[in-house]
N, C-alpha and C positions, 0 to 999 in steps of 0.2 A: 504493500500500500504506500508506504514510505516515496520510492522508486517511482510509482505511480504521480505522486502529487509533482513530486521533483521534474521529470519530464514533461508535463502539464505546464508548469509553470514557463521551462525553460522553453516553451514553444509558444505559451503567451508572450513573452518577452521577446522571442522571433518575427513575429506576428507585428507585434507595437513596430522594433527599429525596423523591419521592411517596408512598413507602410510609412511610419515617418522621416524614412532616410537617413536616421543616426547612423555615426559610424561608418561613414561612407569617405571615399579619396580625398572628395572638396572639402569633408567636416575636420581632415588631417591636415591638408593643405591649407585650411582658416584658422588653423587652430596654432599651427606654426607662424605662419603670416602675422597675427596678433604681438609678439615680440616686438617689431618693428614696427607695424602699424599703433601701437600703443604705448610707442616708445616715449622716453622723457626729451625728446627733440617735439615732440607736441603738444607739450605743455611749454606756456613762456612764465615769465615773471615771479618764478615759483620758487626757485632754492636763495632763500636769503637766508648766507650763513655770514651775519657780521662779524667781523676782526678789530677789536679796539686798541687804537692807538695807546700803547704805553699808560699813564694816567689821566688820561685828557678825556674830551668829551666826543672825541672826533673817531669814528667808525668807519670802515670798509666793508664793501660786498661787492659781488658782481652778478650783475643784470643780466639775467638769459633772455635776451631780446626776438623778436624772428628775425633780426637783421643780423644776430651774432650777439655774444659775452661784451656787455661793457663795463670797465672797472670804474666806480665810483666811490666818491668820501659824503661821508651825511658831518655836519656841526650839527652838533643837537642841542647847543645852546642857540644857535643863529637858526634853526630849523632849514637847513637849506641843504640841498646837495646837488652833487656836481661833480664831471668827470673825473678822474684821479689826475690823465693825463691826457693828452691831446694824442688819438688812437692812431691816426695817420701819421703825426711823426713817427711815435715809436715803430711803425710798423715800416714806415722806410727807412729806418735806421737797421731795424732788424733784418731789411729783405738785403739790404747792402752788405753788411758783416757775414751773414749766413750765407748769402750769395743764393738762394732760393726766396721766388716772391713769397712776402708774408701778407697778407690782405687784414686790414685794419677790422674789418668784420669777423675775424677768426683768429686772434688772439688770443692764444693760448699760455698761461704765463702760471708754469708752477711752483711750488713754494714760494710764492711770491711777501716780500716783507717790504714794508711800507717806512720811512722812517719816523721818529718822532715831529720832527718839524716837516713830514706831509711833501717832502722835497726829490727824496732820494727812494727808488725803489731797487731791491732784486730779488730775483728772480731766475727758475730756468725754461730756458726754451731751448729745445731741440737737443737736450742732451747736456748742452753748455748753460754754464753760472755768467749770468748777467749780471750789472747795475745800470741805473738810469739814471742819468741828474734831470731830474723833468725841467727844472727853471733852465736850465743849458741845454737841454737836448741831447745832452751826450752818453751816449753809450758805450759802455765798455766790458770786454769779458774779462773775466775774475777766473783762476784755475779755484778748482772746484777743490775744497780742502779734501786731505786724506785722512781718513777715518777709519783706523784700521778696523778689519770683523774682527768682534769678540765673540767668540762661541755665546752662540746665546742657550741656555738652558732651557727647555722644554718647562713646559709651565705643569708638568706631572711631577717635575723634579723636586724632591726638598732639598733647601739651603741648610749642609751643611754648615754653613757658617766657620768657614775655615779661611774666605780668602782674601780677607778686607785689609786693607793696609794700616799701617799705623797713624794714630790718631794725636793731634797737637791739643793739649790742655787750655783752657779759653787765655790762662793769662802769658800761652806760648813759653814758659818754662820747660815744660814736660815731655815728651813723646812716650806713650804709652803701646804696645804690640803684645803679639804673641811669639812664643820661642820655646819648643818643646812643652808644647800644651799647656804651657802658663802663663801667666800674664805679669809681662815686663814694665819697667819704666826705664828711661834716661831722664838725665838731667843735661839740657842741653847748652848748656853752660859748659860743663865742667866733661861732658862726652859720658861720664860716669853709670853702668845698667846697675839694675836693683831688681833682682826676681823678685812681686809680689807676691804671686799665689805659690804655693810647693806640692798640690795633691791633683794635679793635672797630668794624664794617662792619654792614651791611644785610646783605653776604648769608654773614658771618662773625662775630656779635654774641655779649656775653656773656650768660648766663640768668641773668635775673631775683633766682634762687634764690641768695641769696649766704649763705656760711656764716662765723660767726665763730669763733676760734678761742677756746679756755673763757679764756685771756690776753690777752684782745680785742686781739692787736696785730699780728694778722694777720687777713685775708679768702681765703675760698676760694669759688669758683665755675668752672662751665664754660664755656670756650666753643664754642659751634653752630654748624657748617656746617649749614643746614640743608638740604632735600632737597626736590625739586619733585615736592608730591603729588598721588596719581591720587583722583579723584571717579568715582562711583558717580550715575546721574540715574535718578530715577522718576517718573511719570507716576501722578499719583492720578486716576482718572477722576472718581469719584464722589462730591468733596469734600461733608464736610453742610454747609459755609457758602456754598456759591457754585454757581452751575450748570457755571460750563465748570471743566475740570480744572486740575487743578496741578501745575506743574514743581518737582518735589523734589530736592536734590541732597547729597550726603552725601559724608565722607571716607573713603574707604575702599583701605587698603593690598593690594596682594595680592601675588603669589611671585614673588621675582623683583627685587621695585620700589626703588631707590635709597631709601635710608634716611638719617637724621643722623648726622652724626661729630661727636662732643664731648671737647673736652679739658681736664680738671679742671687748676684753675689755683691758683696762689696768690700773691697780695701783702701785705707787709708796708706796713700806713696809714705809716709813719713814715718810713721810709726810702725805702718805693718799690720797693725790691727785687722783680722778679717771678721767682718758680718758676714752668717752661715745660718741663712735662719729655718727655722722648722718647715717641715713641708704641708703638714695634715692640711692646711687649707688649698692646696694646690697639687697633691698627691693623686690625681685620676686622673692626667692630663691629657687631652685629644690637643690642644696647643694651649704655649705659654708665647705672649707678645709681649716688647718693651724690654727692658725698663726704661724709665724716663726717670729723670732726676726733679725733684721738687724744685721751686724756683727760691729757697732757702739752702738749700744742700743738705738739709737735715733727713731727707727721704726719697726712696725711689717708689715710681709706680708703674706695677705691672697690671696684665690684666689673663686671666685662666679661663678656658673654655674647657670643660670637663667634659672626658668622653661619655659619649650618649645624650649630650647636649642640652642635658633638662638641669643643668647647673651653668653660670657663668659669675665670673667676679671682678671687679677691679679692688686690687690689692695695693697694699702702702708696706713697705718696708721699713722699716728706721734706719737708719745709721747712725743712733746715738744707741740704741737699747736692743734691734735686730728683730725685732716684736715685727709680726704681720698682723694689718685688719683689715677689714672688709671696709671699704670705702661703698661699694656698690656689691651688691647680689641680687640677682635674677633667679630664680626657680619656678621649673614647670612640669607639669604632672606628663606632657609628651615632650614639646620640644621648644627652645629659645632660638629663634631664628637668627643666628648672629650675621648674615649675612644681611641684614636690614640695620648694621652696626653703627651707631653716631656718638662720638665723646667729644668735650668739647672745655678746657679746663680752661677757669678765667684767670687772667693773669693777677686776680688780688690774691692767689692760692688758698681759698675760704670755698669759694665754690664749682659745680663742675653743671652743665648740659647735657642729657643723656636722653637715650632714644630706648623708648621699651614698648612693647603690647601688652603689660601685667592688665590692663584693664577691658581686653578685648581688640583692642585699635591701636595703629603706632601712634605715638603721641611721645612728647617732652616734657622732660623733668628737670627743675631744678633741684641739686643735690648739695647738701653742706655735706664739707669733706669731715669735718671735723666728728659729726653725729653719724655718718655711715648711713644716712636717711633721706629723701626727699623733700625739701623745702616746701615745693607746692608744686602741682602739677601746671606746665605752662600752656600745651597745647590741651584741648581735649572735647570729647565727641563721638558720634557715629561717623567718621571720617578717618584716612590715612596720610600721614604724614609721609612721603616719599624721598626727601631728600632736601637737606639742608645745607644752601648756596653759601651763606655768609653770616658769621657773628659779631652784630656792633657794638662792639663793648663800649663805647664811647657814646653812642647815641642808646642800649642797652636795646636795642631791635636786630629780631633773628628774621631768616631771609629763608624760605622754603618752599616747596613746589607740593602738593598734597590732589588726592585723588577724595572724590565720593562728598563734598562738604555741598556742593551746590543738588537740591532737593531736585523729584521729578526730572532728574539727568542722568547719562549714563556714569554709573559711578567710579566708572576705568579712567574718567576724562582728566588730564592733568593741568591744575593750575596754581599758579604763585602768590604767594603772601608775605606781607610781613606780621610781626607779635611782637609787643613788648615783651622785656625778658617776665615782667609780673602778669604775663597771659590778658594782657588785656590790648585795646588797638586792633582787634584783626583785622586786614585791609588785603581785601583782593586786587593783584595787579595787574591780574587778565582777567578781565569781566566778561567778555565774550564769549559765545558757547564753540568748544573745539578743545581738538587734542592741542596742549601748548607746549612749546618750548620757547624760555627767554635766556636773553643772553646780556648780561648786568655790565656794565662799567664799573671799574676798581674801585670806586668810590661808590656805586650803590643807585648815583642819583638818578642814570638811566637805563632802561632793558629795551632790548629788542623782541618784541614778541612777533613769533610766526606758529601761526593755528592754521588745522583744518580737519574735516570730517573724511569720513570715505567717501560720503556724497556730498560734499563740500570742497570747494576747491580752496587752497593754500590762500592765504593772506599775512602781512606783516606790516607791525608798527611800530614806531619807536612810542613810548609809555615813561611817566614821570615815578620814578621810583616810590616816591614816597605816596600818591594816590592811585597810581595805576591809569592816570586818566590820561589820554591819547596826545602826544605831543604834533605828532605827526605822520599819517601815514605814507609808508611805502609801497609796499607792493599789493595788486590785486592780481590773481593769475589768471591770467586767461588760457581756457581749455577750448574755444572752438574747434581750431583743429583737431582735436581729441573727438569730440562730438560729432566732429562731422567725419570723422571713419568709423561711425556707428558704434565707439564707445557708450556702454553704460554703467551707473556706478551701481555696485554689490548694496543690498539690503542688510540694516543692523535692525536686527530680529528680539523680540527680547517676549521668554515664555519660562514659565515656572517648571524648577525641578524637578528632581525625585520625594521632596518634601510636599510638592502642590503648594507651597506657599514662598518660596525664596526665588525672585529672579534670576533669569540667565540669560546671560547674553552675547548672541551671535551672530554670525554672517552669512548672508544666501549672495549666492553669486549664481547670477544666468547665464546662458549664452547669448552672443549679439544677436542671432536671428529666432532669440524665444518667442513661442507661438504657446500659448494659455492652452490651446484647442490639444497639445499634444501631451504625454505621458512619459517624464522624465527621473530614470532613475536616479538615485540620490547620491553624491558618492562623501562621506565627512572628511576631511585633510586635518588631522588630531595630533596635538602636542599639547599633552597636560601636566600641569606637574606643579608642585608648591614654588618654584624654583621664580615664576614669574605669571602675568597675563600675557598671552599670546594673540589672541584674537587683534587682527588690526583694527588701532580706530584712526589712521591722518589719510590723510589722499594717498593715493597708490595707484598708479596709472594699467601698469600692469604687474599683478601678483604671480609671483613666478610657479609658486603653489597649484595656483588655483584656477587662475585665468585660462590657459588653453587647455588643460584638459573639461573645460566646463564645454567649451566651444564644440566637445565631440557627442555633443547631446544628455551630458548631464545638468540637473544640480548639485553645484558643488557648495558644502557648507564647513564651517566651525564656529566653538562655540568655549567657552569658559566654564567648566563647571567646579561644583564644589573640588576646594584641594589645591585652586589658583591660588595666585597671592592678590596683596591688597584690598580685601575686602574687610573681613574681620578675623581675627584670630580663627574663633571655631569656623570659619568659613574656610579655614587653609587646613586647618589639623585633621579633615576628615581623612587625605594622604595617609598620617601616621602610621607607620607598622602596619600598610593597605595600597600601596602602590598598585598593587594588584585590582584595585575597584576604578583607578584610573577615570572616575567622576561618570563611567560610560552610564550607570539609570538615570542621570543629570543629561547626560548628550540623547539618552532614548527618547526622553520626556519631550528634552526641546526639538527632536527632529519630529516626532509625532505631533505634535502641536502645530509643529511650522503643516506638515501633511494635509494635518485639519482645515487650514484654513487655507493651503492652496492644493487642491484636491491634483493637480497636474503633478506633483510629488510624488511618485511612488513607494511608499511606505514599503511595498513587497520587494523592491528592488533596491539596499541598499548595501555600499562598497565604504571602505575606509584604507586610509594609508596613512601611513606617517615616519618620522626618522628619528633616530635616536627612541629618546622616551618614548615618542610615538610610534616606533619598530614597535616596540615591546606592548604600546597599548593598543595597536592596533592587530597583533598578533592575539594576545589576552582577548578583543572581541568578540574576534571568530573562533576562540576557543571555550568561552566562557557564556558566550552569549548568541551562537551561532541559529536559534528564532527569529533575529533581527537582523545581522550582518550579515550577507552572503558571501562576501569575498576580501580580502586582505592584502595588501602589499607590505611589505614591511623592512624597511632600509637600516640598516645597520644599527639594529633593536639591540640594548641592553635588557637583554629576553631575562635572563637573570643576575639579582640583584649582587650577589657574591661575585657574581666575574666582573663588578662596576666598579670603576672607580668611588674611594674610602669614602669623600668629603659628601657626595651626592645620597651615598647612600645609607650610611651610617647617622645622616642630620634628619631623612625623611623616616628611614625602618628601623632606628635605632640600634642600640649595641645592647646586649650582646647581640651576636650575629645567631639567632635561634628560630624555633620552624617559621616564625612572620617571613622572613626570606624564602624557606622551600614553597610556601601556601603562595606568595605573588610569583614564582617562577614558570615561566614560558616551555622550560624544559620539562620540569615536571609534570604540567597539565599536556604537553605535543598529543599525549594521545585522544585526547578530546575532541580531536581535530575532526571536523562535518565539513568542510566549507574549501571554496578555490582558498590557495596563502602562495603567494610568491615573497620569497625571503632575499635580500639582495644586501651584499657587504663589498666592503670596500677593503682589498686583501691590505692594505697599511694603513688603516683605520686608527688614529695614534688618541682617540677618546674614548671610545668605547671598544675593548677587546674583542677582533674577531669571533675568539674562540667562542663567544657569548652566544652568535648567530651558527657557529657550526656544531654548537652543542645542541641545541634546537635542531636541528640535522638530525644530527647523528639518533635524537630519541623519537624524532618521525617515521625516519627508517624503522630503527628497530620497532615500533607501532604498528607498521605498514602502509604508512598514508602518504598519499599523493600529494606532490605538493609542487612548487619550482624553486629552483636556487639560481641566482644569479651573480657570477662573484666579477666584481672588477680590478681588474689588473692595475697596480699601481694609485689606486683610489684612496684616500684619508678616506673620514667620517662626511657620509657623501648620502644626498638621497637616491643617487644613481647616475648621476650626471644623464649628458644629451642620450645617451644609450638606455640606461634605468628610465629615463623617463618614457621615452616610446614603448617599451617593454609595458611600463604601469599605463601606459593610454591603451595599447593590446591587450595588456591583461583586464581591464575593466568592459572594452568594447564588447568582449569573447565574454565573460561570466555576466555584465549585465544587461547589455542590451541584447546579446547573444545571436550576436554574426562573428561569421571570422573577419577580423581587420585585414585593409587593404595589404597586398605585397610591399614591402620598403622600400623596392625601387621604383613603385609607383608616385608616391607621396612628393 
């Protein structure tokens, strides 16, 4: 019967794309086309990213014209603006030294610096280091300085903290270093070394990074057990400098893996005296950061993030007594999201600025250092505080961008404020509805805001810091062109959870030749995760996601659910030790909903993809939830949580590393598997461990289920590049609309 309903189905769905022509050469061929046809050359007046002169009031951008990039300066005290330079000289200045015409309309000028007195620019073009004298007109090429490479270390790598060079004492007496894992002085007077520490080892040494105290007559630094790390090995087949392959090998931590223990120390050069203070309050460390020296020299301050995360502290050391206390603690029943981290110490050394969610929502605190307490809370509300630009200690006004404050709007939408430090004053500086980003002068008095929606097009103005209110506008964007190659903007959808009472909100994207009259399978594009909101909300001309595989006859959607960030605490913690529920009864609720009210959705028909996290959550659909999902793509999924990198996954499932991890695994459930799954990994994947996607393999096989593997040669952490992607427009055409896609070399 089963078999029965299944073939029924897949011959309705033959029936739908024959009659309405999905999935057909032109819907390939339109759907590629879109790239270009909706490219950001058809949008003008759109990318205002200003550049502020030094301390002044006086700003640069440049204008994407249809006539070509033109460089301009705004005074935002005089409200006026005006070319940077006169485009025809420099550009026959440029076609004469380069010896190829340069056209004053295509001016291309990068890394370009402007001087303080607005005079002198450079810049490169074509390879070579420019300057300009604008007042003289003259140009000159500059040899481009040399800059030797330093290996740069892979950002999986920890710092040893072994290779910092030695450090001068503020009142340049001193030179402090390391020299056989301890921690030296000179006196650089007299040439004279003085070992301070003596209990520094190979596999117990002090870090490099040594701190002096503002009364140079103390050192502070930590010392390192350090931890024997797990390596990560890849195999590049298809290196382009050599025939046979190559063995790659990377550091890579994951859940579970012994970690360093560092104990912040301190000696007095003079005396010798060492502080070695007790550990209990810092004894479970996932990390230790700092020290920092108090602005008396009486104390250092660290700060401890305890593994498993539901502990965090900023800590004081003494240097008179060796005593630690808790300046701040955090404690939470799942987890303290330390990666939403804000300290902020005011230089009377009485008090500090701190960013926490104890109350449900990010918000700020003023803390006396002295009580280890909160003064009074300064921000606070049904709202998120997102990021804190600047602290006025002198005017005592904080400067911040926050999410969700304005009522009856989407609550993802970002906008700027200033706060007395006594929480009182709040004053919005973008008052218009839109996603914002501003961009403040050193002094505070002016920002540049540029907002816009999905279905809004970009806008920018210069705004008086201190009311927010519009000094001067700059740019309006115009999208005609855009419009008129039958561009349309995506739908932001908003329909209640898995609760029936808690909004969600998402995105519907059409095709350009949508017809209501016709029956369009669904297909989600998913990346969920505590880590962030992903749902776009600024303009987007064309989404690389979403946009042309919509064009082959589906709807394509996403959407936010419970487990995102920035809403409220319990609106993120449902994640915790559950990675595995990947918010999907939150995405069922709101794609049935959308269904309901546009019956041309096919609720019977729906497909999901995604990378990374969304490998693994759109794998988990069709295995966990295969009534709803019919078919899966799934790119370089962190299928299970133990083959993931530590920080990710250890902050969201906790430590110890116990069954919550087997229960969200990809591999464990493979046999579950009902439904089409194309698996695709990228063989040098340097974020997410291969092995993660071919251990998923490996337990399908042994299962017996069908399924496809797609591995690309030479590929990072990839959702398939232009190869993977045609694959996921074939693989959706074939399982949902259910015709075979055109031949490749038709297209």
């Amino acid at each position: 019967m089963k078999l029965k309903h299944i073939f029924i189905a897949a011959t309705v769905a033959m029936a739908y794309a024959t009659a309405f022509g999905q999935g057909t050469v032109e819907d390939y061929r339109r759907a590629y086309e879109l790239r270009s046809k909706y490219g950001a050359d058809k949008v003008f007046f759109s990318r205002v990213d200003p550049q502020w002169v030094g301390d002044s009031h006086t700003f640069w951008y440049v204008r994407n014209t249809p006539d070509g990039p033109v460089y301009v300066t705004v005074d935002a005290d005089k409200k006026a603006r005006k070319d940077m330079f006169d485009h025809k000289k420099l550009a026959k200045e440029l076609s004469t030294a380069t010896e190829h015409e340069v056209k004053p309309n295509n001016l291309r000028l990068e890394r370009l610096k402007l001087s303080d007195d607005l005079n002198n620019i450079e810049f490169y073009h074509a390879n070579r280091l420019w300057a300009y004298d604008i007042k003289k007109n003259k140009l000159e090429e500059r040899e481009i300085p040399y800059r030797p490479q330093r290996p740069q270390r892979h950002w999986m790598e920890v710092d040893d903290e072994k290779n910092a060079g030695p450090v001068n004492s503020p009142d340049g007496k001193y030179t402090a270093y390391i020299k056989n894992h301890n921690i030296y002085v000179r006196d650089n007077n007299t040439r004279k070394e003085k070992q301070v520490s003596f209990d520094g080892t190979l596999g117990n040494y002090y870090s490099s990074y040594i701190y002096w105290s503002p009364d140079s007559k103390k050192v502070a630094a930590c010392k390192i057990r350090p931890a024997e790390k797990r390596y990560v090995y890849y195999v590049e087949s298809s290196p382009n400098d050599q025939l046979q392959p190559k063995l790659h090998k990377q550091e890579y931590a994951k859940p579970g893996d012994e970690l360093m223990f560092k104990v912040p120390c301190i000696y007095e050069v003079e005396s010798g005296k060492a502080i070695i203070p007790d550990t209990k309050l810092f004894d479970r460390q996932y990390s230790l950061s700092g020290p920092q020296w108090n602005g008396d020299s009486n104390a250092i301050t660290f700060e401890y993030n305890q593994r498993g995360h539901q502990v965090y502290r900023v800590l004081e050391l003494s240097a008179l007594t060796g005593d630690v206390r808790p300046i701040v603690e955090e404690t939470a029943d799942k987890y303290i999201n330390y990666t939403r981290h804000f300290r902020h110490d005011l230089s009377d050394g009485k008090s500090m600025i701190w960013m926490s969610e104890r109350d449900n929502w990010n918000h700020l605190y003023m803390y006396d250092r002295s009580t280890g307490k909160p003064a009074w809370q300064i921000t606070k509300g049904p709202w998120y505080v997102r990021e804190v630009l600047n602290v006025d200690e002198d005017n005592r006004q904080i400067y911040f961008s926050a999410n969700g404050m304005v009522e009856d709007n989407d609550p993802y939408l970002i906008r700027y404020y200033r706060i007395g430090f006594d929480g009182k004053g709040l004053t919005c500086l973008t008052p218009d509805e839109g996603m914002h980003k501003a961009t403040f002068s050193k002094d505070m008095k002016y920002l540049v805001d540029t907002y816009s929606l999905t279905d809004k097009a970009p806008e920018a103005s210069l705004r008086d810091g201190a009311t927010g209110n519009e000094v001067m506008h700059l740019e309006s964007a115009d999208i005609s062109r855009l419009l008129a190659e039958g561009w349309k903007a995506p739908e932001t959808f908003v329909a209640k959870g898995r609760d029936g009472k808690t909004d969600m909100w998402g995105l519907i994207m059409r095709p350009s030749n949508f017809d209501p009259n016709k029956k369009y399978p669904i297909i989600e594009y998913i990346y969920q995760g505590p880590g962030d909101q992903y749902v776009p909300k600024t303009f987007i001309p064309y989404n690389w996601y979403m946009t042309s595989i919509a064009e082959l006859g589906f709807i394509v959607v996403m959407v936010d659910g419970m487990g995102t960030s920035f809403r409220s605490r319990e609106f993120e913690n449902v994640c915790y030790k559950n990675l595995q529920d990947a918010a999907l009864p939150d995405h069922m609720a709101w794609i049935k909903a959308a269904a309901e009210k546009y019956p041309y959705m096919d609720i019977d028909r729906v497909g999901i993809y995604g990378c990374s996290a969304g490998g693994q959550e759109s794998t988990n659909a069709v295995l966990l939830h295969p009534e709803f999902y019919k078919a899966a793509y799934s790119a370089c999924g962190c299928h299970d949580n133990r083959m993931d990198k530590i920080w990710w996954n250890e902050l969201w499932m906790g430590y110890p590393v116990e069954d919550q991890y087997k229960k969200s695994s990809n591999v464990e459930n493979a046999h579950l598997l009902q439904r089409p799954l194309m698996l695709v990994v990228g063989e040098m994947d340097d974020n997410v461990d291969p092995a993660s996607t071919m251990q998923v393999v490996n337990a399908l096989i042994k299962a017996n289920k069908d399924f496809e593997l797609v591995v690309i040669p030479g590929a990072r952490h990839t959702m398939g590049e232009d190869f993977g992607e045609h694959k996921r427009y074939d693989f959706f055409v074939r399982h949902l609309l259910g015709v075979n896609p055109p031949k490749w070399d038709e297209i």
